[in-house]
N, C-alpha and C positions, 0 to 999 in steps of 0.2 A: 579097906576103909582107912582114910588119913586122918592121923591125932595129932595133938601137940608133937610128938617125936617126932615124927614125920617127916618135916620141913628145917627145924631145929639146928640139923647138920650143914645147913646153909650157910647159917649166919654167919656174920664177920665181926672186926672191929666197930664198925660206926654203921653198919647193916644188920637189923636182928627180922630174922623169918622162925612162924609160928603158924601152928593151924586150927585157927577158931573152930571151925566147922570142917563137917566131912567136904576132901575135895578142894577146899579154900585155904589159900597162901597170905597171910600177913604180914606185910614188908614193910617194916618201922624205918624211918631214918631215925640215929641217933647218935649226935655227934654234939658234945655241950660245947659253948651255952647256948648258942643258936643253928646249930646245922649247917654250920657254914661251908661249905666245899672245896677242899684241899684235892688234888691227885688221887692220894690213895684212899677217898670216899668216893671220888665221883667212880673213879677205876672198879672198886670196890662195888656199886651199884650196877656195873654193868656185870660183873661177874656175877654177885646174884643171879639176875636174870635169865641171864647166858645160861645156868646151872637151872633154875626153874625151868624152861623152855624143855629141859631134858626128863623135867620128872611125869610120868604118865598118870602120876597120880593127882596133880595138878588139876583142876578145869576153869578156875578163878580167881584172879592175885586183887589184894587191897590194898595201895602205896598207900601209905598214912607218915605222915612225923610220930616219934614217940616221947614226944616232948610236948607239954601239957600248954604253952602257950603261944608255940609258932609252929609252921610247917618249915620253912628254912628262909636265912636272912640272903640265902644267894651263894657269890661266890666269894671265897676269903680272899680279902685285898693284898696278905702277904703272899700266898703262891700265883695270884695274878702278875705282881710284880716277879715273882723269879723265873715266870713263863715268858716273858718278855724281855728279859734281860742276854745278852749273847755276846758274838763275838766282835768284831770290826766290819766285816763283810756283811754287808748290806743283803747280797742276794743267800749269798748260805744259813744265814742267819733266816731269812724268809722261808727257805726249804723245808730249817729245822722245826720253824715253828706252825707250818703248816701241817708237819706230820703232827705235831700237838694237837693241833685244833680239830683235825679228824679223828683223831685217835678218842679225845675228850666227848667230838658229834658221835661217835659209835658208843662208848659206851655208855650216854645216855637214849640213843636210839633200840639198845640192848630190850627197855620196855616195851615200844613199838615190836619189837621182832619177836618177843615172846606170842607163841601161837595162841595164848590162853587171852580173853578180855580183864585189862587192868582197867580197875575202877581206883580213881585216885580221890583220898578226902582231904581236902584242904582247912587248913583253919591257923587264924593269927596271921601272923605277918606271911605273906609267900613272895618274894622278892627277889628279882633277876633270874638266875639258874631254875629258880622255883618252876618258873610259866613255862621253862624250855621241858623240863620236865612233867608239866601238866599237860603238856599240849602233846606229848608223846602217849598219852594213856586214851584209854579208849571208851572210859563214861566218866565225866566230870562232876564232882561234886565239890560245896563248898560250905562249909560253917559260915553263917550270916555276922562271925564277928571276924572276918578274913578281909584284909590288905593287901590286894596286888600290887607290884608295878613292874615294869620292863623297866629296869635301872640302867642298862647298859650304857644307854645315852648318856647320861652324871658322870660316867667312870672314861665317858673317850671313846668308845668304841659301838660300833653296831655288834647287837647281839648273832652271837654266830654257831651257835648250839642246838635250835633248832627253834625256836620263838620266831623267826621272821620266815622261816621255810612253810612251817603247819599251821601257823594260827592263821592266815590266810584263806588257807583253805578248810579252815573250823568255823570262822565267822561270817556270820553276815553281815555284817556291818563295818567293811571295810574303810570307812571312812574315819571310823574312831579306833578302828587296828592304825590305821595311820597317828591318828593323832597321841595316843599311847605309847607308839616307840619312839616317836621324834621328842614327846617332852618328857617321858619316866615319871609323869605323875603318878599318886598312889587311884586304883578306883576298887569301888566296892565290891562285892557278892553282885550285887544287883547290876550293874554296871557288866559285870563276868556276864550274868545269866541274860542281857540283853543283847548282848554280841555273839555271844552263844558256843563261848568259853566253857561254862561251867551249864549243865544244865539243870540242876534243882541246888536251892540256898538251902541248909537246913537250919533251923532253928535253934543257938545254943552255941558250944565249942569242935573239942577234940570229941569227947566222947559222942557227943551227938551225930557229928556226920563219919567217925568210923561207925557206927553202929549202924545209920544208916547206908552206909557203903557196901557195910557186908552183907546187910539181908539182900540185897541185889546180887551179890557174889553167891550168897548160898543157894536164891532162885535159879539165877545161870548155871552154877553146881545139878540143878536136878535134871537137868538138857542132856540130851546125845552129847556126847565129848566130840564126835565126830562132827554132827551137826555146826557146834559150836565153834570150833574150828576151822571149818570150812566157810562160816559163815565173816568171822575176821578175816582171813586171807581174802576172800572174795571184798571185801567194804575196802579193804586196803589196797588191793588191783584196782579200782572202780574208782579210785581217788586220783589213781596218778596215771588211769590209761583213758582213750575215749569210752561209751556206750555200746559200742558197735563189738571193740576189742574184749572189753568186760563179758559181751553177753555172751561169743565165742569161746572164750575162755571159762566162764562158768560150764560153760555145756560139753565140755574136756571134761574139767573138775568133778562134775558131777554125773558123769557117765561112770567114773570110776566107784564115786562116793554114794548112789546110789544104791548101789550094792550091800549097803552095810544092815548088818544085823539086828541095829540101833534102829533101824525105819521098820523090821517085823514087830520088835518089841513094840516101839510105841504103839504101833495099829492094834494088836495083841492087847495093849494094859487098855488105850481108852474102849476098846469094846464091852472088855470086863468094869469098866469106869473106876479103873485102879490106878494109880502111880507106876509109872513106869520105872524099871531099874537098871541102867545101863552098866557094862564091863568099863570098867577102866582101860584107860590106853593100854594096849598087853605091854608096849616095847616103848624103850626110851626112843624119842624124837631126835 
């Protein structure tokens, strides 16, 4: 069973993990006064991850800010500028900072690659880096007094993080994914949840949609670990291969995964019309 200690040995500097609930990871940003993202936060978030992805004990992460009036302002304008700054050579200078820019796209894709579904709450301001980082998580929420916007446009650059790669393929309403990263205007909750960003506004701030975040987290917590698992891998093949490929590959996947224990249990508890109670992952991933 996972407690507050549990997860605890995680945390960092400006990354704190905790564990509300059995099974469930709470991944605070916390970096005063706005969460602004330097290097060795954003670095730092990918290592988190990286190190959750490993724990069995795991089945549910909650990205939340743990700053009571924004999710984060973005990215800090001073290490912006000392990532861009270099030598005279034009082309070496480009190599170098190429390896930056993947380096910085891995470790916030670090949440995407976590096996478990991160539920992300947003609230306050969420601005530039924010969205690259929203768009990486796998059920979207957002406090109804939350601030988007794709900034990168105002600072000179196309966003390169991962906001122009997945939000693409999160909304439908490509026509105002356009129009949002060409002007870095701010839009609403509502705005998120009609493009189909974020899918439920909640009502309130910080507390309100972590709170609402995790009872999803704790739901998903009472699932096959296995189940659950298999069921992100397979949504995330299915995103980026055709139908045909997907369904091949599910039927790989799940020649193996059917086999699991977790599917006698469940048949087992709802006969007796009980809660079913699954093993934990035995072994680190």
């Amino acid at each position: 069973m996972a407690d507050a200690r549990s997860f605890t040995h995680l945390s960092g500097t400006f990354v704190k993990v905790s564990a509300p609930a059995p099974y469930v990871a709470l991944v605070e940003l916390s970096r005063n006064p706005v969460n602004a993202f330097h290097e060795p936060f954003w670095a730092e978030l990918g290592q988190v991850f990286d190190k959750l992805s490993q724990e069995p004990a795991v089945r549910a992460v909650v990205l939340a800010s743990a700053l009571p009036k924004l999710f984060s302002a973005g990215i800090d304008f001073s290490a912006l500028s000392a990532s861009t700054s270099g030598g005279s050579d034009p082309a070496r200078n480009a190599l170098q900072l190429q390896k930056s820019i993947l380096s910085f796209q891995a470790s916030i894709s670090a949440i995407e690659r976590c096996p478990y579904p991160v539920i992300v709450a947003a609230h306050g301001i969420a601005y530039g880096l924010s969205v690259d980082i929203i768009s990486a998580c796998d059920v979207r929420y957002a406090a109804s007094n939350v601030v988007f916007a794709i900034k990168e446009v105002d600072v000179g650059l196309a966003a390169d993080i991962g906001t122009l790669a997945r939000l693409p393929k999160i909304a439908g309403n490509h026509s105002l994914v356009h129009e949002l990263a060409y002007t870095g205007r701010n839009f609403s909750a509502a705005e998120a949840e009609k493009m189909g960003l974020i899918s439920r506004v909640v009502q309130g701030g910080r507390d309100e949609v972590v709170a609402a975040a995790l009872d999803v987290a704790k739901l998903i917590a009472e699932k096959s670990p296995i189940a659950v698992v298999g069921t992100k891998h397979l949504l995330l093949h299915a995103r980026d291969h055709p139908v045909r490929e997907n369904l091949e590959y599910t039927a790989v996947w799940n020649s193996a995964m059917l086999q699991t224990q977790d599917l006698v249990d469940a048949v087992k508890a709802a006969q007796k019309k009980q809660k079913p109670q699954f093993k934990p992952l035995a072994s680190k991933l």
